[in-house]
N, C-alpha and C positions, 0 to 999 in steps of 0.2 A: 504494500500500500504506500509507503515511505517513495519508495522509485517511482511512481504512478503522479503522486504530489508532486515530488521534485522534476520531473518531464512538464507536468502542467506549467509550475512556477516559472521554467528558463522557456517554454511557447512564449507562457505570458508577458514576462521581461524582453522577448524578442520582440512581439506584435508591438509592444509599447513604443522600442526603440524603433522599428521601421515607421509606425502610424503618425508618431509624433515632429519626428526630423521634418523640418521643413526640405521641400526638393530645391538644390540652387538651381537659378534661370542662366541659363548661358547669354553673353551681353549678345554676340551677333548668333541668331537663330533664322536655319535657312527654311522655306519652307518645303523640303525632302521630308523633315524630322517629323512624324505621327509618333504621337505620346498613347500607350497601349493604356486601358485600365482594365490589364486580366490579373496582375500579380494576384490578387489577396483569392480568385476561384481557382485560377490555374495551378501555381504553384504549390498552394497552400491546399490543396486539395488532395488532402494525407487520408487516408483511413484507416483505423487500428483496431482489430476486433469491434468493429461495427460500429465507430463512432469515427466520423468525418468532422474537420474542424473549418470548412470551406464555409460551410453558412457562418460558423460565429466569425470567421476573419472579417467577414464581409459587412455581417453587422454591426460588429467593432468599429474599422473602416469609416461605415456613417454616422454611427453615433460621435466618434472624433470630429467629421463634420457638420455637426449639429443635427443631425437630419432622423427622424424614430426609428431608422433600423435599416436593415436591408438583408435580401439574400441572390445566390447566385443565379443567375439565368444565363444557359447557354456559356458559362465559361465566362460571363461579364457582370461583376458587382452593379445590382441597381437598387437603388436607395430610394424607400419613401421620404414623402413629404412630413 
């Protein structure tokens, strides 16, 4: 149970440090560059004995931007109002 909690805690202190970090803007931005927003379905789309953590990254994710929540669709975070 002890290894189960401490897995949870270092997810959680992960999500924190990616959700929180502001992204820097690059000063000349061409426009080639499309900004993805799959990271938090895609990548994060772990499953371990039947618990996926894809919908909570996702609703993490919104709630950091003020927004009541969100879940995955299609590999793409969409956040309610």
């Amino acid at each position: 149970m002890a290894k189960y909690l401490a897995i949870a805690l270092i997810v959680a202190l992960c999500l924190n440090m990616v959700l929180t970090n502001p992204i820097p803007e690059p000063e000349d931005q061409e426009e080639g560059i499309i900004r993805q927003k799959r990271v938090t379905c895609d990548l994060l789309s772990i499953e371990a004995k039947g618990i996926a953590i894809n919908h909570s990254a996702c609703a993490a994710h919104c709630l950091v931007l003020r927004k009541k929540g969100g879940s995955c669709s299609n590999g793409v975070c969409v956040c309610r109002n």
